[in-house]
N, C-alpha and C positions, 0 to 999 in steps of 0.2 A: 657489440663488445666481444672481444675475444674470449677465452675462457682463461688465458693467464692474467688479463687484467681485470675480471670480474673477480678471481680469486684474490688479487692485490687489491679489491677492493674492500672485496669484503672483508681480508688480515686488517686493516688498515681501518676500517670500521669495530671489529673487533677489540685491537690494540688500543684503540683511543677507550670505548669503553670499561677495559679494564684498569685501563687509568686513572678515570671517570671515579669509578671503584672505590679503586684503591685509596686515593685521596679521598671518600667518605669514612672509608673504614679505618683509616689514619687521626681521623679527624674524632671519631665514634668511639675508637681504643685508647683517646687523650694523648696520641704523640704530636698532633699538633693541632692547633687551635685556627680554625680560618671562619668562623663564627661570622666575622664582620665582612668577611668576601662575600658583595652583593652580588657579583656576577656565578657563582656557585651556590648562591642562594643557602648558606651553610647555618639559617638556624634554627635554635631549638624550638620544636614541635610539640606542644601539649598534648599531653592522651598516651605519647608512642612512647612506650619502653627501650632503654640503650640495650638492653639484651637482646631485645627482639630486633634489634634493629640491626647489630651486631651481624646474628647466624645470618637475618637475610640477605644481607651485603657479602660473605663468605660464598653462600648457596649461590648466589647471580655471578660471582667472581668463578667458582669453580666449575659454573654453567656455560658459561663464556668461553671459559678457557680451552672447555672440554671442546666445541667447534672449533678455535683455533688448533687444535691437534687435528681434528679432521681433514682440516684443507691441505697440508700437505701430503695426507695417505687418500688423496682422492675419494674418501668418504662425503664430501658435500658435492649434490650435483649441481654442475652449472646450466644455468640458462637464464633467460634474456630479461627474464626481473629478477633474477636470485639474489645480485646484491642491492636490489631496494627492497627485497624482501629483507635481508639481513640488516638493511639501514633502520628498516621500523622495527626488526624485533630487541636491535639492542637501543635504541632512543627509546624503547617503552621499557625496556630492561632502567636504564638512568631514571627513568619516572617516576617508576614505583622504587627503587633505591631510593629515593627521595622527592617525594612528590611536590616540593616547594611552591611554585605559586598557583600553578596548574591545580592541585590539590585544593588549597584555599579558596580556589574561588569556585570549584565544584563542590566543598563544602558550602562556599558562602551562598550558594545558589540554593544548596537542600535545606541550609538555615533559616531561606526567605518564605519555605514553604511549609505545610503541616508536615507532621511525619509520614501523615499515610499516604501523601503524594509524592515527599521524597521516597519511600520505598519503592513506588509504581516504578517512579521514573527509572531508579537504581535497578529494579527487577527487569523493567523492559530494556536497558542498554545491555544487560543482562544478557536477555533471549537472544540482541544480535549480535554481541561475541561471543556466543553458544553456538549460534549458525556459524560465524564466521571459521571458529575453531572448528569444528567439524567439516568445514566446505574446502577454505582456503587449500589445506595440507594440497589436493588434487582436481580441484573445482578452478579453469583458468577462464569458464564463464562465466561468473556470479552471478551480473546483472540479465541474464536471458530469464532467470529466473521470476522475474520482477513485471514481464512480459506475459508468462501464463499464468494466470489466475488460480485454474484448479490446482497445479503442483504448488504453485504461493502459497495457498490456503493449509494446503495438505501440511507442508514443511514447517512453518513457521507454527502453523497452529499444534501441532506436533512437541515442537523444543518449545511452546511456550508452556502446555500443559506438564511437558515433561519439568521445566525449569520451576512449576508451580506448584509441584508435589512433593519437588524437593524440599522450597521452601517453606509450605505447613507443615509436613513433618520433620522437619528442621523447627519448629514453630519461630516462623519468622526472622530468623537469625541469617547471618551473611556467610557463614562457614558453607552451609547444605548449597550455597548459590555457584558458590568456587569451586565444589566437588563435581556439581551436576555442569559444568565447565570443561573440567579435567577429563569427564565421561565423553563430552560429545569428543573432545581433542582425541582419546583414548579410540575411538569408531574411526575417525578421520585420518587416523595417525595407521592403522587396520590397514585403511582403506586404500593409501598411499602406499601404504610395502606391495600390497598384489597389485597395484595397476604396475608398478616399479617393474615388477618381478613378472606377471603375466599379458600387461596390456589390456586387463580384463578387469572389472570393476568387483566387487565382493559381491556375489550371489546367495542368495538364501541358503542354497544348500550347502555353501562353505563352513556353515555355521558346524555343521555335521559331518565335516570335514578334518577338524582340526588338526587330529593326528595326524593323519596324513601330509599334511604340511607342516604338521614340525617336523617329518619324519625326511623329510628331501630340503628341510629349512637349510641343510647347511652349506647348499650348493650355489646360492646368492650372495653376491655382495650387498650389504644393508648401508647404503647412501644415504643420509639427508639432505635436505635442500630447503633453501631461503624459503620456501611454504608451509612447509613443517613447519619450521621456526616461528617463522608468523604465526602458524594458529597455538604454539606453545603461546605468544608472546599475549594472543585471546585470554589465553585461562591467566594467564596474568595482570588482564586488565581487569579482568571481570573480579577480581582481587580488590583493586587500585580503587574500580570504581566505588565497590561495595563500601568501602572503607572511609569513604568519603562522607560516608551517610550515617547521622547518629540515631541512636534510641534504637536501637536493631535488638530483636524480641521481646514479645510481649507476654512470653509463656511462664509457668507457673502455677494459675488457678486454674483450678479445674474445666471451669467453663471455658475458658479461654484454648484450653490444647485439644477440648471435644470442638471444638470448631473448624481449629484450624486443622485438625484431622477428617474432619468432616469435609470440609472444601477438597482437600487432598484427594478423599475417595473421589468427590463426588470429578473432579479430573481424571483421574483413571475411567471412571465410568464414561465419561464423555470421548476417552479415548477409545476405548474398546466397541464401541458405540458404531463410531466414527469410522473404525476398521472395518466392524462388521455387516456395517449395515450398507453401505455403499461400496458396491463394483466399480475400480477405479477405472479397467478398461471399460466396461460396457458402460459406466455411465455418466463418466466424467471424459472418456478419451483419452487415455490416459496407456501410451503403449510403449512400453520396452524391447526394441526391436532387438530380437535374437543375435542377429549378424552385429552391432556395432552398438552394444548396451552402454559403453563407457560414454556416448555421446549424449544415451537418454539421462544417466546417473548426474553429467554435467551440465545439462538444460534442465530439469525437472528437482535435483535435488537429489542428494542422496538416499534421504526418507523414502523422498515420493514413488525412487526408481526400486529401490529393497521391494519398500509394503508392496507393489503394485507385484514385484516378482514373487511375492510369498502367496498372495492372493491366486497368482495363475498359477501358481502349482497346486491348486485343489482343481480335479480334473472336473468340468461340467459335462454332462452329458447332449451327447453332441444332436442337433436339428432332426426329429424324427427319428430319432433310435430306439429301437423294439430289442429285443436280444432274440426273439425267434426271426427278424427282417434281417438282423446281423448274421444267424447263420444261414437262411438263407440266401445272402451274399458271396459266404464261405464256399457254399455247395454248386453256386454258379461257376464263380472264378478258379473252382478246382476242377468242376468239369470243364470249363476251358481250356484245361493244362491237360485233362484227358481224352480229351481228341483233337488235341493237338500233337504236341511233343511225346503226353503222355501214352497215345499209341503206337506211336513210331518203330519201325523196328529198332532203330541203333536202342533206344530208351529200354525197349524188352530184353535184347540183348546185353547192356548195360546190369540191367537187376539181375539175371541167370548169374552174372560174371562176381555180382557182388555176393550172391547168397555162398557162392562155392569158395571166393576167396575172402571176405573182412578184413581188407584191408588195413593197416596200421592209418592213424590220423594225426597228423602234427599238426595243429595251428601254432602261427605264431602273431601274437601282435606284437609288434616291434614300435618301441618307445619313438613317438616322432620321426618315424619312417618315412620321407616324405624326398619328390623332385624338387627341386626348386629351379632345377632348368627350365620349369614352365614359364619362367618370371624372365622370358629374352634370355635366357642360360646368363639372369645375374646381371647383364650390362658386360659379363667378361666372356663369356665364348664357354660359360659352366655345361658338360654335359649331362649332367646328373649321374647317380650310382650305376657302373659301366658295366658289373655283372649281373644286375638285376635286367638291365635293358637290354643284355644280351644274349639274355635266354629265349629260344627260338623252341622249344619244345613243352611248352606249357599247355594245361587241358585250357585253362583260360587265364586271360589278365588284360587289368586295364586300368582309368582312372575308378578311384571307390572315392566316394561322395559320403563325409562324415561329418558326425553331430559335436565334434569336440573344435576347436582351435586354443592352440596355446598351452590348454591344460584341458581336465576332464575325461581324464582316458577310460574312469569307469564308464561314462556314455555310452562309447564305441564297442567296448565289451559287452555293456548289456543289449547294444542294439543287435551283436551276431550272436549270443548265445541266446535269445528269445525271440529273432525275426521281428520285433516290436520297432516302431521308429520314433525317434525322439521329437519328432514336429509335434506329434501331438500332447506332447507334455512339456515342452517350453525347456530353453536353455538355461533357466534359472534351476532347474528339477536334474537332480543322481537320483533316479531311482533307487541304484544299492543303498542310499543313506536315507533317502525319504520314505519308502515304501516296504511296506511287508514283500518278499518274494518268497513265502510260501504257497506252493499250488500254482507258481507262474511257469507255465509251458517251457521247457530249454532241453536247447540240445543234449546236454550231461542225462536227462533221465532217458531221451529217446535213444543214444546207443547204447548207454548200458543195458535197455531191453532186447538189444543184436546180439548182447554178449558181450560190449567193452568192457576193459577195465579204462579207468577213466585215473587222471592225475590235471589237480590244475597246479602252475609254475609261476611262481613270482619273488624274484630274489631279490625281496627287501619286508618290511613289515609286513603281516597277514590282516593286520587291523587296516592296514590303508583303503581307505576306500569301501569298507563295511567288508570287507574280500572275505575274512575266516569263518565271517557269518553267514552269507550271501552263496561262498561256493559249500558249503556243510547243505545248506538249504537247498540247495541244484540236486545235490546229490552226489558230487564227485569223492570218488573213495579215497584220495589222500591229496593234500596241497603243500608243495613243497615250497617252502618260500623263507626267507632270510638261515634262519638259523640252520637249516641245512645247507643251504651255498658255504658259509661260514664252518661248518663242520668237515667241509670237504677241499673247504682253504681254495676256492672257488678264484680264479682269474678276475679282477679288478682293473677296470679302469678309471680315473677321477675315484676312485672311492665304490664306486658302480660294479656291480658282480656284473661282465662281460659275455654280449651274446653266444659267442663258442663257448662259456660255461652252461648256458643252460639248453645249448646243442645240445650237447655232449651229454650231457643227462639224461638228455627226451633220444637219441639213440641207445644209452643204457638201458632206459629203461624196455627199447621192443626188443634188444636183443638178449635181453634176460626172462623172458616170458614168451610163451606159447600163446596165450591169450592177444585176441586183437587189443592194442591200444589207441584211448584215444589222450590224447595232450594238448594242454592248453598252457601253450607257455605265453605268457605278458611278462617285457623283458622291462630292462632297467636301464642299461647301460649309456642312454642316450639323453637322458632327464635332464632338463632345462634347471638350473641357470646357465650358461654357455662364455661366463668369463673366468672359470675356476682358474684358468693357467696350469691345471694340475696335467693339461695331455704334454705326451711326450712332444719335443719339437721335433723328432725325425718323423712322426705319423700327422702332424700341420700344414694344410694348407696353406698357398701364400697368395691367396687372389686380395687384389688392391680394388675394392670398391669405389668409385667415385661419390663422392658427395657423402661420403662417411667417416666419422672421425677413425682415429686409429685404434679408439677402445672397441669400436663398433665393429669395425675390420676385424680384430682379431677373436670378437663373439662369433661372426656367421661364421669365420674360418676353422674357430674349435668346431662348434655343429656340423660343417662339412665333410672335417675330417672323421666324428663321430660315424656319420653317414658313408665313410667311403670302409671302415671297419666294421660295420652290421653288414654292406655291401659284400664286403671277402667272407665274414663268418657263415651268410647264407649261403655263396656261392663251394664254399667247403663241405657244408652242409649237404648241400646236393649231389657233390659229390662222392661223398662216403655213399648217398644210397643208391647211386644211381651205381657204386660197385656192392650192392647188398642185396641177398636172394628175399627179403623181408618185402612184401609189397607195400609199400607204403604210399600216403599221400602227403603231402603238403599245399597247407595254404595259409602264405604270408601274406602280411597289410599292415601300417602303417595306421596307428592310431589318432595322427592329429598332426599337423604343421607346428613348428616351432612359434615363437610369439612377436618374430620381428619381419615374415614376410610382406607384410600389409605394407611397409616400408617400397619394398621392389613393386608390389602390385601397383602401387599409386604413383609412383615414377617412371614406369616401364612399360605397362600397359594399358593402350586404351581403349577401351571398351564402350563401346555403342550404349549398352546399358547398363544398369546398377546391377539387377540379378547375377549376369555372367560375369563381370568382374567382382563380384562377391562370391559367386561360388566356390569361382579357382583358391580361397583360402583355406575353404573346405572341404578339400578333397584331398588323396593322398595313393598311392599304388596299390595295388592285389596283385597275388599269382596263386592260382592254383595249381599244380604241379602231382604228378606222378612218376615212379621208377619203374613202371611196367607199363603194356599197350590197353590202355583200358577199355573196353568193349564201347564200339560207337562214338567214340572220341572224334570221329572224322566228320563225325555231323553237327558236332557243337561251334557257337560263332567263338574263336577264341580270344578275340579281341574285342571286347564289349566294355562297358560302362556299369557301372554294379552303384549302390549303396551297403550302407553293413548291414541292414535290416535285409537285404537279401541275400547275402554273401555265404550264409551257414545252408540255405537253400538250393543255392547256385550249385556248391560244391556235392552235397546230397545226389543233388538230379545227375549230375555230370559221371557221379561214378555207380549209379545203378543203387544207391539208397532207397529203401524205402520213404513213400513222404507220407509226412500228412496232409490232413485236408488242407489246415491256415498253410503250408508250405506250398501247394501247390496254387492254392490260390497268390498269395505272392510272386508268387515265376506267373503267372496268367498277368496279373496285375505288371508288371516290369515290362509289359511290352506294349502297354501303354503310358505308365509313368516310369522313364528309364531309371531315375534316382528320384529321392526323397530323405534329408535332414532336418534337420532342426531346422535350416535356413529356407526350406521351401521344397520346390520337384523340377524335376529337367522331364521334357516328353516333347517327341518330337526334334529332340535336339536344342533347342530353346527353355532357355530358364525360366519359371517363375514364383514370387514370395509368398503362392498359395493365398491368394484374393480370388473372392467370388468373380465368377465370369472370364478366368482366367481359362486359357487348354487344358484340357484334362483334368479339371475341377470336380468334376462330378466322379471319377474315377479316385482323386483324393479322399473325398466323403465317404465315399464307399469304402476303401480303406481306412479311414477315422472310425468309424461303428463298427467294423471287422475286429481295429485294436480293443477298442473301448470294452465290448463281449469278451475279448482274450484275456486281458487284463484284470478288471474289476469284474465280471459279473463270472468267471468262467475258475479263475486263478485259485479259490481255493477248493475246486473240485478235479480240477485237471477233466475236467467237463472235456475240452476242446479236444485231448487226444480220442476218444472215441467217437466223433463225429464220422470220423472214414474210417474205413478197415484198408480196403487199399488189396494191394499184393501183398502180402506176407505182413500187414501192420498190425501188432494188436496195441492194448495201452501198456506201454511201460511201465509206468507205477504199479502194476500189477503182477508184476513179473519178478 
């Protein structure tokens, strides 16, 4: 079905509806009398209120109507059930308008039985338009569900306890049944804007997010679609049904509401029970795969896939870890890197070069910085960002292998400002918003012990992402972010304070200071959602994608074009310093892929195995970059493979940094695990999802206890900086 005749389907379903409507409420207001029309079933119903019946037939009319406006401003998305999704939500909408026979005889049936079985029955049809409304909005497998047992159990048993606490303390009444209804719709309803909006199902730590997503909310267009509607048309049955059933509560005397409170606890208890007492992965099987969650949240259930992601973000302590075996690990893998690299001459040469000059430090992570010429260049001949790829003078650059897609850019920052890697805290887990990071190892405190001044940059809200709190706690001496770009009437683009504004800044700022700086700018300007229409159309691309509609065509071509203006701002960038006596560094990276290349990879590319054609989502460009000849740069491989958990390492070693121990041991470590994300490790060239008896497994492990000591056992002592002294290292925090 096409998308102009699904829309003429669904007006046209609609339209009759309100007609539907209307003629009750004509009937209900006394302008006409159609009492005796058997086929409208128009009569009066004992029990029901004209009032009541009145507002509800206005609310259904002006509910209606309100998607009839949608379909023309392309707010309803279409697809291939959306108007039988629309055909049930407005036949259920006419139902409960007037429940006529259908009513009656699900009365006549609760009639034939006690009440406390018609309650049962009423409660349990209940539970499953609870699920349904909760599922349906983005769940297009229902029934896989029906198939596993343990997420079965988990779910259902879940929204029934939840649907049963409402109802004792509700004590027994049908009102608490249609709330706890509207609640699951209200998750569901959640959960369908960010799959809409990111591809990515609702993760735990969104929860502690929220700001942050109101804060970029404006940049989406907010669709609904015949699924939504359906699980609204849920919390409307579970109305219908309830209402069918008489003698609804029993409360009152005393004994009666310490009861029904009583069962209520004694639900919660079973729930928390339930949660805490059983490990869904370890003991039920029960796994959330990192790379493609949305697959698990619609096989296992939404519940099943949340709880199971809340559960793996309490970290366990990993097969035989000691915390004096972990630094013992430290002390190998650093001696590794010291007589290795770390004797070398260019590397001795290197630190003389650094102690004498301190370099200025610009990092930049650049908002979805990403090729997508890797994806066959598109299907159209795309060469990807042409001045990024054609810089020939870089200390190093390559693919960088990250723990974000789509969205998640705090990840990617925390993995390079603490060398930590997200695999072992699971993609459900932001650190910044889950985790204390006081006492957690980062770069901000070990150059300000060189003598940086330090600035982190983020031109938009400082709450985003825990950021005001999280860079206060690093240690960075000031963070410049929204209301200074705004103060300075900062270059916008869509709305977005624009890469060359917060250039422009981070050279202000080394050329107003004698002191080395270091700069952490995380930009904006590139921030997903990608149909605003707000870019200029002289800076648009015009690539014709095959096999994509034309809304979809003109989303990658805004992004593109996004992409080809960080492209010019960096390469401007390099410009001014490459004519500046200031020595400086840079190193840019792209924090994450946009949220519609999975599209090109599954069309485009085919891949021998799952791993490698899963990776390529997760990855994104690096350059490390200098305006002067840096000592021993002739010996570094400049074209290598990084992750971000190495990348703050990388650039350290490359320009004569001091490291530390855990730094050094990471550069020893990377050349036998080239990358490591959230999604697994590359070694030897070859991917794998980080399973026992994989290559380089035990080299994993090793680094698993390395983080785990860093993290939890070390982080509020800053224990780990004094491990090495090193050439010229002492602890920072001290200093």
């Amino acid at each position: 079905m096409s998308s102009m005749t699904a829309k003429l389907t669904m007006l046209a379903c609609g339209v009759a509806c309100i007609a539907y409507l209307a003629v009750l409420l004509a009937h209900e207001l006394g302008r006409i009398d159609l009492s005796g029309v058997r086929i409208l079933h128009l009569h009066d119903e004992s029990g029901m209120r004209r009032k009541g019946r009145v507002r509800r037939l206005w609310a259904l009319i002006a509910l209606t109507a309100m998607t009839l406006v949608f379909l023309p401003l392309g707010l309803i998305v279409s697809s291939e059930y959306g108007p039988l999704y629309y055909a049930i939500f407005v036949v259920v909408e006419c139902i409960y308008a007037r429940s006529d026979r259908a009513r009656e005889r699900l009365r006549a049936h609760f009639a034939k039985v006690s009440p406390a079985k018609a309650h049962a029955q009423a409660v349990a049809m209940s539970v499953v338009l609870c699920w349904l409304a909760l599922e349906v909005p983005t769940n297009d497998q229902l029934w896989v569900i029906f198939t596993r047992p343990a997420p079965f159990v988990i779910e259902f048993g879940t929204i029934t306890a939840v649907v049963l606490v409402f109802w004792f303390v509700g004590q027994r009444r049908r009102l608490p049944l249609t709330i706890a209804a509207a609640l699951f719709f209200a998750i569901g309803t959640v959960e369908y804007f960010v799959v809409l909006f990111k591809q990515m199902p609702v993760l735990p730590s969104d929860l502690l997010a929220l700001g942050t997503a109101a804060a970029v909310s404006g940049g989406y267009v907010y669709s609904i679609s015949g699924s939504l509607l359906l699980g609204l048309a849920c919390v409307i049955a579970v109305g219908w049904v309830t209402s069918c059933c008489e003698e609804w509560g029993n409360g009152g005397k005393r004994s009666r509401i310490a009861v029904n409170l009583a069962v209520a606890v004694g639900c919660v208890a079973a729930l928390v029970l339930g949660y805490t007492q059983v490990r869904f992965t370890d003991d039920l099987g029960i796994i959330v795969r990192a790379w493609c969650p949305l697959y698990d949240y619609q096989e296992d259930g939404f519940i099943t896939a949340f709880a199971t992601g809340v559960q793996n973000a309490i970290i366990e302590v990993p097969d035989g870890y000691t915390k004096e075996g972990a630094e013992e690990l430290v002390k190998k893998y650093a001696a590794e890197y010291d007589e290795g690299r770390g004797s070398s001459g260019a590397r001795q040469a290197a630190e003389q070069q650094f102690e004498e000059t301190k370099p200025n430090i610009i990092v930049i992570m650049d908002e979805t910085f990403s090729d997508l010429s890797i994806y066959d260049g598109l299907g159209v001949g795309y060469e990807g960002p042409k001045n990024f790829n054609s810089i020939d003078d870089a200390l190093m650059q390559g693919t960088l292998y990250v723990s974000a897609y789509g969205g998640g850019t705090c990840n990617t920052e925390f993995e390079f400002l603490t060398g930590l890697s997200m695999n072992y805290f699971g993609q459900s887990v932001y650190p910044y918003s889950v985790y204390n990071m006081e006492g957690v190892p980062n770069l901000v405190q070990e150059l300000e012990g060189y003598g940086y001044q330090t600035t982190a940059m983020h031109p938009n809200l400082p709450t985003n992402w825990n950021r005001e709190s999280v860079y206060s706690t690093f240690g960075f001496d000031q963070f410049l972010s929204l209301d200074y770009f705004e103060s300075k009437n900062s270059s916008t683009l869509r709305d977005f304070v624009t890469d060359d504004a917060t250039f422009d800044t981070a050279l202000d700022i080394i050329n107003s200071s004698d002191q080395p700086q270091f700069i952490f700018d995380v930009t904006m300007q590139n921030h997903s959602g990608y149909k605003t229409g707000k870019l200029p159309s002289s800076l648009m691309t015009d690539y014709s994608f095959d096999g994509l509609s034309d809304e979809d065509n003109l989303e990658v071509n805004e992004y593109l074009s996004l992409i080809n203006q960080s492209d010019q701002a960096l390469a401007d960038l390099l410009d001014e310093l490459r004519a500046s006596d200031e020595p400086t560094i840079v190193v840019f990276f792209g924090d994450h892929q946009p949220y519609f290349p999975d599209t090109f990879n599954d069309k485009l590319m085919n891949d021998s195995d799952e791993a490698t054609h899963t990776f390529r989502l997760w990855s994104t460009k690096y350059l490390i970059w200098a305006n002067y000849d840096v000592a021993g740069s002739d010996s570094l491989d400049s074209d290598q493979d990084l992750s971000t958990n190495y990348l703050a390492a990388a650039m350290l070693d490359a320009i004569g940094a001091p490291l530390t121990d855990y730094q050094k041991a990471n550069l020893a470590l990377h050349d036998h695990l080239t990358a490591i994300n959230v999604i697994g490790y590359e070694t030897d060239g070859s991917f794998y999802f980080a399973n026992p008896g994989d290559p380089g497994y035990d080299y994993y492990q090793d680094l698993e206890k390395m983080q785990y000591m860093t993290f939890f056992d070390y982080k509020r002592k800053n224990g780990l900086w004094l491990i090495s002294s090193g050439p010229g290292v002492t602890d920072p925090t001290q200093q």
